[in-house]
N, C-alpha and C positions, 0 to 999 in steps of 0.2 A: 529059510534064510538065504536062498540062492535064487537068482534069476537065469540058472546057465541055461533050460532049454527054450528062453523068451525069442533067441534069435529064429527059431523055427517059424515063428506066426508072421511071415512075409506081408502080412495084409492088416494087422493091426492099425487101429488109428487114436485106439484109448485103451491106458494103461492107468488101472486103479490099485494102489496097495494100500489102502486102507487097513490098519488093525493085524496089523501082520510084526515080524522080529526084524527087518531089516532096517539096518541104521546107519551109521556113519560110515559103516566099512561097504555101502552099496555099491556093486561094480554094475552098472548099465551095458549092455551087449552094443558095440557098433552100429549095427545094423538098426537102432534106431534113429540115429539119424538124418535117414531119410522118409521117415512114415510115423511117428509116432508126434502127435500134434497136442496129446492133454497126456497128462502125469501128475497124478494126487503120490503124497506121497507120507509117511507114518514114519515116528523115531527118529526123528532127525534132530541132532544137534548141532553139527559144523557145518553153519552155514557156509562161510565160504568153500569150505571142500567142496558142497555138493552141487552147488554154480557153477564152479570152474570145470567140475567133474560133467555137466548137464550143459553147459557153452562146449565143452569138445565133444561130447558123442550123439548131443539132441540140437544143432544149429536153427535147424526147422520148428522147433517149439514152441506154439502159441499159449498154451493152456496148463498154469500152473498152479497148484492148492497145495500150501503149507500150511494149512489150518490146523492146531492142535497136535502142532511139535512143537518143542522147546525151541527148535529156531526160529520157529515164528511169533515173536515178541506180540501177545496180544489178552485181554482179558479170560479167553479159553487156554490160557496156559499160566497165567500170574496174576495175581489182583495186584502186584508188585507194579505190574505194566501200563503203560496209557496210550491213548492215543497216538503220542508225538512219538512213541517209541517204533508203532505200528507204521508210522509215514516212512520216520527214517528206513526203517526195513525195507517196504514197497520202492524208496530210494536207489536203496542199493542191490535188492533185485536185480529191478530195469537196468542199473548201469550194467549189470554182468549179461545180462540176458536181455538184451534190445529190440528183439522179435517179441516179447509177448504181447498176447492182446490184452488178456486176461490175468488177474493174479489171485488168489483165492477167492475162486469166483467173483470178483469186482474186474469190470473194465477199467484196461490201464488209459486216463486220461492223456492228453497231450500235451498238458503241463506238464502232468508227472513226468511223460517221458523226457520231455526238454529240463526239468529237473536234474532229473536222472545222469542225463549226457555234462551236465556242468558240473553238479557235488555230488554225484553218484560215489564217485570212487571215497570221497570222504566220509559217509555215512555207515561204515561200518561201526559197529557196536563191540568194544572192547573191552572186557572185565578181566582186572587184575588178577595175576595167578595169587593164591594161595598160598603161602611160603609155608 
């Protein structure tokens, strides 16, 4: 459930958690910000935390895979989901995170990202609290 002694591995440049307990409360070590380039990542549901949280300590981040988390809105987590759900996602990624190349495993197009830079910031996915 910890990644405290991740900062040690100086030379890292792929970070897999697949299948593992870490979740929304993921604290990412500083120190990758300058060497860690791909991050899979399991358990996750606040998208937005974990963007804002992965734009201030992973700037340098090319390579990113939210496949089969609930924040990654797509047929392997909901048959609820569709396509148009899965663009807006990739959307609003790219707005938070401008560096990527890659986004679960798919190359980010140049559309997508010129997308991204205009309605990026709108394409967040917003479900009514439960009263």
């Amino acid at each position: 459930r910890s990644l405290e002694g991740l900062s040690a591995f100086r030379s890292l440049e792929e970070l897999i958690l697949d299948n593992n307990l870490l979740g929304d409360d993921l604290v990412l070590p500083r120190a990758l910000s300058s060497w860690t380039k791909i991050l899979n990542l399991y358990n996750i549901t606040d998208l937005e935390y974990l963007l804002d949280h992965l734009a201030e300590v992973t700037p340098a981040l090319e390579y990113l895979s939210l496949l089969g988390n609930v924040a990654c809105p797509n047929e392997l987590v909901s048959l609820e989901k569709d396509e148009e759900d899965y663009k807006r996602y990739r959307c609003f990624v790219l707005h938070k995170l401008p560096n990527l190349k890659f986004l679960d495993a798919q190359k980010v197009t140049r559309q997508e990202r010129e997308e991204a830079m205009v309605r990026g910031a709108f394409m967040k996915v917003v479900k009514p609290k439960v009263s």
